[in-house]
C-alpha positions as CSV (number, residue, x, y, z in Angstrom):
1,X,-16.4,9.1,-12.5
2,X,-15.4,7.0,-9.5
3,X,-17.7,5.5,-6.8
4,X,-16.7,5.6,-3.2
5,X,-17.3,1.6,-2.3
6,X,-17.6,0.9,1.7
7,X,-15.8,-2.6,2.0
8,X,-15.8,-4.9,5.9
9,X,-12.7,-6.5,7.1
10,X,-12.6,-9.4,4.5
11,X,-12.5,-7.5,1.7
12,X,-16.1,-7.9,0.6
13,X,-18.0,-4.7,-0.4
14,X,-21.0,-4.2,1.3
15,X,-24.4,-3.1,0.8
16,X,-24.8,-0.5,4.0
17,X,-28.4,-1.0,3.9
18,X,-28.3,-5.1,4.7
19,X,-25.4,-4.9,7.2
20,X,-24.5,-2.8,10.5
21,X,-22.5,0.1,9.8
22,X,-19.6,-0.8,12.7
23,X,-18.9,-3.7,10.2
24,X,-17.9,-1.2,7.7
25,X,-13.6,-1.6,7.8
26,X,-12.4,1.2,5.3
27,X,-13.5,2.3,1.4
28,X,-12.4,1.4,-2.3
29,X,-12.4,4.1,-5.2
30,X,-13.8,1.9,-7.6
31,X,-15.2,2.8,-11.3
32,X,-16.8,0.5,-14.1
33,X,-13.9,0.2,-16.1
34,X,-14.8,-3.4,-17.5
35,X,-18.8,-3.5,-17.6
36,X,-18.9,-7.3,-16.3
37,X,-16.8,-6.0,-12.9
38,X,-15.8,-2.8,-11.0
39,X,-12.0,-2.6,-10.2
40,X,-10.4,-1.2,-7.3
41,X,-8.1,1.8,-8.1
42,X,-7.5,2.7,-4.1
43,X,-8.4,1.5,-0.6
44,X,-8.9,4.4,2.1
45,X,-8.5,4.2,5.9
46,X,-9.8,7.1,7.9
47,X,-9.3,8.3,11.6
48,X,-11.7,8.5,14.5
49,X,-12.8,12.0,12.8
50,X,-13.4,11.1,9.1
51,X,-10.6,12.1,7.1
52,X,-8.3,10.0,4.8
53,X,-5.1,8.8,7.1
54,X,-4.1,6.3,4.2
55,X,-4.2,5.4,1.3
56,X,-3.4,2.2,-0.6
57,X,-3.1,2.8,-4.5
58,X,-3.2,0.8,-7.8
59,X,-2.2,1.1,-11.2
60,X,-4.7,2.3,-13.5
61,X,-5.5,-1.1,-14.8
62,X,-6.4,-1.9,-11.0
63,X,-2.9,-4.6,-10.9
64,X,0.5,-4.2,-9.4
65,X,0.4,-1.5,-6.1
66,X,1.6,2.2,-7.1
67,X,1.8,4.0,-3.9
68,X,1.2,3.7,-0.1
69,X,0.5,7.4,0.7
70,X,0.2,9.0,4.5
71,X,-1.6,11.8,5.1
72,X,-1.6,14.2,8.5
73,X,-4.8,15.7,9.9
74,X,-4.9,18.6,7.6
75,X,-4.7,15.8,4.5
76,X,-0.8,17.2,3.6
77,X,1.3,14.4,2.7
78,X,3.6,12.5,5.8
79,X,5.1,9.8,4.0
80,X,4.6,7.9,0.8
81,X,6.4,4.8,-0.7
82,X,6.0,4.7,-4.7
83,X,6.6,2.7,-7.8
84,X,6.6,3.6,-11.3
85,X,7.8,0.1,-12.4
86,X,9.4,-3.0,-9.6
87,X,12.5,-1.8,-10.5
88,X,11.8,1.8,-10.2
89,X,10.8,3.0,-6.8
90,X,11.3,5.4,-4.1
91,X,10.3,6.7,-0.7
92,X,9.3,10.0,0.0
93,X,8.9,11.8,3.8
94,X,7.9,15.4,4.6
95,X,8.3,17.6,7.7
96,X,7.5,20.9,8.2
97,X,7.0,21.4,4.4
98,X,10.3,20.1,3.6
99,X,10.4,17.0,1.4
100,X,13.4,14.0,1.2
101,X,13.8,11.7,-1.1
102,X,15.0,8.5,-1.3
103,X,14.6,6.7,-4.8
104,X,16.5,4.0,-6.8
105,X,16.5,5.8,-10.0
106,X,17.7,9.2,-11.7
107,X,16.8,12.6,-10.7
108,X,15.4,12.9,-14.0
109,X,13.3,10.5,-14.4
110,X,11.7,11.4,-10.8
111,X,11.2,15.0,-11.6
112,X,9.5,14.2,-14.8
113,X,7.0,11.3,-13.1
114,X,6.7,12.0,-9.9
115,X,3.0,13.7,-10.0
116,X,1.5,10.7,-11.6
117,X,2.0,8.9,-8.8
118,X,1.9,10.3,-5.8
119,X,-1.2,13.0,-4.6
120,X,0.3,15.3,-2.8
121,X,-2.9,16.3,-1.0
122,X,-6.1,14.7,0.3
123,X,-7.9,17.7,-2.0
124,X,-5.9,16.7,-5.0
125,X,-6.8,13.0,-4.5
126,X,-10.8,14.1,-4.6
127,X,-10.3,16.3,-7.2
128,X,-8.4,13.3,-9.5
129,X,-11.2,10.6,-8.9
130,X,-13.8,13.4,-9.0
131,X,-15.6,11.8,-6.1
132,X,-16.3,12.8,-2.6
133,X,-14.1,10.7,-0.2
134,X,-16.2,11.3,3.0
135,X,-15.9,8.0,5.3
136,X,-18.8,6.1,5.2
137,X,-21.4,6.8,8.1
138,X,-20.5,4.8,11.4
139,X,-17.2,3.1,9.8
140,X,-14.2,1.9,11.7
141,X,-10.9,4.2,12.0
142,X,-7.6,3.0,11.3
143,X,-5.3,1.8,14.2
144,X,-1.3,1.2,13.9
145,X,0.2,-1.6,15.6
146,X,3.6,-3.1,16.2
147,X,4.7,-5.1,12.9
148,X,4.3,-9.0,14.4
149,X,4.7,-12.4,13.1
150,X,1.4,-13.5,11.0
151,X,1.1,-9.9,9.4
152,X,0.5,-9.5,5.6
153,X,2.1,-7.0,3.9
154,X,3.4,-5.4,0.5
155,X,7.1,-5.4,-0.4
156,X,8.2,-2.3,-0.6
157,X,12.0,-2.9,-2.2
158,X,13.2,-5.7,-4.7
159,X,15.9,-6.8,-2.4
160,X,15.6,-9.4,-0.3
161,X,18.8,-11.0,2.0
162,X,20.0,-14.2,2.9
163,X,19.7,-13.5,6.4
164,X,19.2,-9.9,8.6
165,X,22.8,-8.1,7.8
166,X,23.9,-11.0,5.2
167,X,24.2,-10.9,1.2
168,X,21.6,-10.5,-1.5
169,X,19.9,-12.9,-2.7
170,X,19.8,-14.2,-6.0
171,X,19.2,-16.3,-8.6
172,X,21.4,-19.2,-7.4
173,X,19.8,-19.4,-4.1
174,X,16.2,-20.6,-5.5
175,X,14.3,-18.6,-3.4
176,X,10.9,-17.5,-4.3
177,X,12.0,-13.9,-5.6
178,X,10.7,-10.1,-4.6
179,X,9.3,-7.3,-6.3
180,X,7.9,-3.8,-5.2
181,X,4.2,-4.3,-4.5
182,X,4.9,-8.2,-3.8
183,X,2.4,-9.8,-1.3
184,X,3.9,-11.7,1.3
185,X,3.0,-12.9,5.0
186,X,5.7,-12.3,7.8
187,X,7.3,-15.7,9.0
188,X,9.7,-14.8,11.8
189,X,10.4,-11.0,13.3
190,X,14.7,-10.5,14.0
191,X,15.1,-7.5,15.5
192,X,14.5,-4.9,12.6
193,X,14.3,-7.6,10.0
194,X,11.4,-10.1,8.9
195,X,11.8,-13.3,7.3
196,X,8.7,-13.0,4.8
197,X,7.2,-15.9,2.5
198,X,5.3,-15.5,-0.6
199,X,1.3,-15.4,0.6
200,X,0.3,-17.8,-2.2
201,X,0.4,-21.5,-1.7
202,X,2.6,-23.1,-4.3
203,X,4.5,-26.1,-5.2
204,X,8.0,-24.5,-4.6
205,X,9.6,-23.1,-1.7
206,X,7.4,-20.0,-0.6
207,X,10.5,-18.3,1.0
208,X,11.0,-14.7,-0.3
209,X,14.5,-14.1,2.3
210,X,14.8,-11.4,5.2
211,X,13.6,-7.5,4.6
212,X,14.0,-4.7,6.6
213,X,11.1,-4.2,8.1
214,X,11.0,-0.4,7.0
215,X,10.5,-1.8,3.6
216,X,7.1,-3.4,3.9
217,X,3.7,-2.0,4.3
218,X,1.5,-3.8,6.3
219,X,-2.2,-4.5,4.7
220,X,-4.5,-3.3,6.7
């Protein structure tokens, strides 16, 4: 049974009846899985009337990022990007109950795993936590912006390029590497393309390379 956790802007869950509603920035589906600590299966923005907009999901053991999910005002799925592993991953856009499908692995494999990770429906996500995802009373709704310099933000490829247009990058280059799901903070916007760095301070060169920026999704 999952719990429906309101959470403010920080990413501290909050306790409703100590703090002011209007604080309240969007929710985690969180369950006891580990009894010294809840973990975070999803994070869920809402619009200005309630209902799920996004959704940010984990892997069951609450780690690496599964699937950034969009949902239209009727909860139908827009648009989704999705992972099974970082090397298997795939985007997915719907219009007018017709569904596209770009993904970097075989037809196969996609038909037979595609369910576990994507819900399809706002109902079917409910129905898989078994948990009422109304938006907390008084919380904020989600607003989109212009991807902008400062931003943090999920990789959503495991390429990364030397510069916008220019090679792959690889081993040779010493860079500090990319995955699906990476964290990362945008350096520098180039038309299309963002030079992103890894988000965690470290010894070595932070630089992850240029991405398009069609292949990150902003945190938020």
């Amino acid at each position: 049974m999952a719990h429906l956790v309101p959470v403010d802007s920080l990413g501290k869950y909050m306790y409703l009846e100590f703090a002011a509603p209007s604080l309240c920035d969007h929710s985690d589906v969180t369950a006891d899985i580990d009894y010294r600590q809840a973990t975070s299966f999803a994070t869920l923005f809402y619009d200005e009337k309630g209902r799920v907009r996004k959704t940010i999901k984990w892997c069951s053991d609450g780690g690496d990022l599964n699937n950034v999910v969009y949902y239209d005002e009727q909860g139908n799925i827009l648009y989704a990007v999705y992972a099974s592993t970082s090397e298997k991953y795939g985007k997915l856009y719907s219009c007018n109950s017709q569904i596209h499908i770009d993904h970097s692995f075989s037809e196969l494999d996609f038909r037979e795993g595609f369910h576990l990770w994507i819900n399809m429906t706002t109902e079917n996500l409910a129905s898989v936590y078994k948990a009422d995802l109304k938006m907390p009373e008084n919380g904020k709704s989600v607003t989109f912006s212009p991807v902008k310099a400062g931003d943090r933000a999920f990789l959503c490829t495991n390429r990364a390029y030397i510069s916008p247009n220019g090679r792959l990058i690889n081993e040779d280059d010493r860079m500090a590497g990319t995955y699906f799901g990476r964290r990362v903070v945008i350096e520098e916007m180039k038309g299309d393309w963002c030079k992103v760095r890894y988000s965690i301070v470290t010894d070595f060169d932070e630089t992850v390379g240029y991405v398009r920026v069609e292949d990150l999704e902003i945190i938020k």
